[in-house]
Phi, psi and omega in degrees: 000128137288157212270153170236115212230167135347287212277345132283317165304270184332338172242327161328316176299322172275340083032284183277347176291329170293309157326306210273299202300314190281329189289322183277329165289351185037055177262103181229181188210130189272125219269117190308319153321340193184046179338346181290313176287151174217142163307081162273132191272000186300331221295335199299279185323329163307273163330346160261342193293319167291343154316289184250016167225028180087155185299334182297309177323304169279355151313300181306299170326294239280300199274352144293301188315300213289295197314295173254056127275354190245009174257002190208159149338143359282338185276168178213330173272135175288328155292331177310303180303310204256351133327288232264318175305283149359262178318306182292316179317311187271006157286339174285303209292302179324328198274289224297322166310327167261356167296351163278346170273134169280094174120159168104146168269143193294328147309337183257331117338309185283308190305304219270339144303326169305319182281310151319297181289306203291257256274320179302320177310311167311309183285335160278357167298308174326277167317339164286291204267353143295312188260344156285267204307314199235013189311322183261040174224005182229308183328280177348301179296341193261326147342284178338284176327287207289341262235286140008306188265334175092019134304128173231138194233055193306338183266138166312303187264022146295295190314332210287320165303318130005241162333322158317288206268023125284317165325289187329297196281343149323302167290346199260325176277025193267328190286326204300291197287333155290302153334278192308330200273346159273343157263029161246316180281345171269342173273011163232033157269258165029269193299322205268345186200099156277010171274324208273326178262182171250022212233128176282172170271170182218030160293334200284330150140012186294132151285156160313000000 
């Protein structure tokens, strides 16, 4: 367990203020498939945050982020943010679910479960919030996109299918580039304060 202390509150907060901080610097690389989406590093401080202070720790981190993006710039909608919320909570539960698993190494475990809950999920929000919820305002748009790229799509629930399995290899290559870089700054927090995490390092090829 983590103790939740002084000094857990101070770093989940600089932790999601770095989140917050990095989404308003806008360093992202825009994913070639669907330019509306971007490869975001905020994402990173989410994900550490659960690293070193416990899944509560990356919940809190997760849900301060999410509370200002919607009060501010680059987002304005409240879906964009609460997507984004999304993504991370199940990139957290996929880490956590495999720090509970036995054998194996724990990076590899940690990715490829990450990767399972963010994509299953994604994709069904995706799908839910194109062809349910919002259609004649994300089909139209997704026409667009795709249209753009020299896709042409006619049908709806095609399109709609579309946009899944592009989100998807978005997403599964979104865990990739948060994940690792976040358990590469967590093992050197780790080497550098070693009181602080409850966590082994797990880049070095150590099983679980």
């Amino acid at each position: 367990m983590v103790r939740v202390n002084t000094k857990w509150v101070a770093g989940v907060a600089v932790l999601a203020a770095l989140a917050y901080a990095l989404s308003l610097m806008k360093l992202h690389i825009r994913y070639p498939l669907l330019p509306f989406l971007s490869f975001d590093i905020s994402e990173i401080p989410d994900v550490l945050a659960y690293l070193l202070f416990g899944f509560s720790g990356g919940l809190v981190a997760a849900f301060a982020h999410w509370i200002a993006l919607n009060f501010g710039t680059p987002f304005h909608q409240l879906v964009g943010p609460t997507m984004k919320l999304l993504a991370v909570l199940t990139t957290i539960i996929g880490l956590e679910v495999a720090s509970r698993i036995r054998g194996g190494l724990l990076i590899l475990n940690s990715v490829s479960l990450a990767v399972l809950m963010r994509t299953s999920i994604m994709a069904a929000a995706t799908f839910l919030l194109y062809y349910y919820l919002f259609p004649n305002v994300y089909l139209p748009f997704s026409r667009r996109v795709l249209g753009g790229i020299g896709i042409s799509v006619e049908s709806d629930l095609t399109l709609a299918a579309v946009m899944v399995v592009f989100t998807s290899i978005f997403n599964i290559l979104h865990v990739f580039l948060t994940v690792i870089p976040a358990y590469a700054i967590y093992n050197r927090v780790v080497m550098s304060l070693p009181q602080l995490p409850t966590r082994r390092p797990v880049l070095r090829g150590q099983p679980s």
